[in-house]
Structure formats: C-alpha cells, structure tokens
N, C-alpha and C positions, 0 to 999 in steps of 0.2 A: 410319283417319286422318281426322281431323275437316279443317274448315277454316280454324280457330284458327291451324295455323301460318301458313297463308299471309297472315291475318286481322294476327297479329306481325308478319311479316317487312315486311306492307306499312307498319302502322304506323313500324316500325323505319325501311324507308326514307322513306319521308316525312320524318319525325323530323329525317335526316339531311342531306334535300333532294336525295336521289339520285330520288328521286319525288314528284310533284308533287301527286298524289291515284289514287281507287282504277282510275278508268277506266286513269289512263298507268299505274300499276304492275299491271296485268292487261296491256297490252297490249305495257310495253318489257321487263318483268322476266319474263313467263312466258309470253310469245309467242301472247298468249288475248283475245278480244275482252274490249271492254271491261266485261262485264258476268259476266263469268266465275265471281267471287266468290260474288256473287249466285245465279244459277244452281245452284252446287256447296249452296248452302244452301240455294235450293229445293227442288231434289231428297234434299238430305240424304245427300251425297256429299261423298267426299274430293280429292283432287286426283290427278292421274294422275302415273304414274313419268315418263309423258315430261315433264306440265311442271316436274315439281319436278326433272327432271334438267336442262332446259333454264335452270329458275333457278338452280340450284346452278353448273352451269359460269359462265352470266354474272357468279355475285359473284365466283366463283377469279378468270376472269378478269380483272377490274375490282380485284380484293384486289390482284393481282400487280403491274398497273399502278401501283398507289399505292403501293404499295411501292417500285417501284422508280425511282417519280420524287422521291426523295428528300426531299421535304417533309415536317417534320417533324408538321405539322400533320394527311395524310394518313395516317399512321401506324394514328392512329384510327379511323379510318373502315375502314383493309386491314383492320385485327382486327375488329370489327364486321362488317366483308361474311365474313370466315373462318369468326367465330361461325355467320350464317345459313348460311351454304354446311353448316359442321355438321349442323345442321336438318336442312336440307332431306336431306343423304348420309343422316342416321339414318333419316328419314323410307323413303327409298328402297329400305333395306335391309330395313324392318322387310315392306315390302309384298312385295317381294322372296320373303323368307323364308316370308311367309303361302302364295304362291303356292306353294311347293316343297315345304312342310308339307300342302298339301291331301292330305285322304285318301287322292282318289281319285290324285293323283301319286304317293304314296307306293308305291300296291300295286307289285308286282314280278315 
C-alpha cells in the first residue's frame, strides 16, 4: 500500500476544509506527527493499519455527525468522509489479508 491514498484523502480534506494543510491532516486525521507523509515516502512505506484504522474511525465518526445534524448542506461532506472511510476499510483489509496469506502463517 503506497502512500497515494493517504497522499488523496489529505488532498480530499483540504479540499473540503476539514484540513487545513499536510502538517494538521498528519497530525488531527491520523494521530501522526506532522511530518508523517513525508517520512512514509522516504522510506518507501505504506501506512500502518493502526493509522489508517485511527483515520477511518475519525471520518465514520465525524460522517455520523453530519448526518445527523440535519443540514442539508452537510449531507455532502457525510458521503465524502463515508467514501474515504471506504478507502481506508479497503485499505485495511487488504494488509490484513496479506498478513494471513503469508507462507509462513499459512503452514499448519
């Protein structure tokens, strides 16, 4: 898992103004200093399942919220944080599944 998604998601919030730039969405959106981004691309790493679980719960819940504070205008934005949360659950799963496909987990 490259760093492309997280590279989207931050653009997306930005975009949206739920994130201000890349330092605040490393450090409010995925609980990671500010330089996180950066880093994952220096080394040529992906992102770990914790912080992409740590972001995925913050859009549910932030999704739920706008949701249910009835604005219609919010609407948009729940689906939009629904989409990323997608992401990131796919994301999650696929490393998930790598881990449990290993060879060496497989033997029996």
């Amino acid at each position: 898992m490259s760093v492309k998604l997280l590279e989207h998601m931050r653009d997306e919030l930005i975009s949206s103004g739920a994130a201000a730039n890349t330092p605040e969405f490393c450090r409010a959106w995925l609980g990671r200093s500010e330089g996180y981004i950066r880093t994952l691309r220096n080394h040529g790493t992906g992102p770990s399942v914790e912080t992409l679980t740590i972001c995925a719960h913050k859009l549910g819940h932030y999704a739920q919220r706008l949701r249910a504070s009835g604005v219609f205008e919010h609407a948009a934005m729940a689906e939009q944080f629904d989409q990323l949360k997608a992401l990131c659950d796919d994301a999650i799963a696929r490393q998930a599944e790598a881990v449990w496909r290993a060879p060496e987990r497989m033997a029996v």
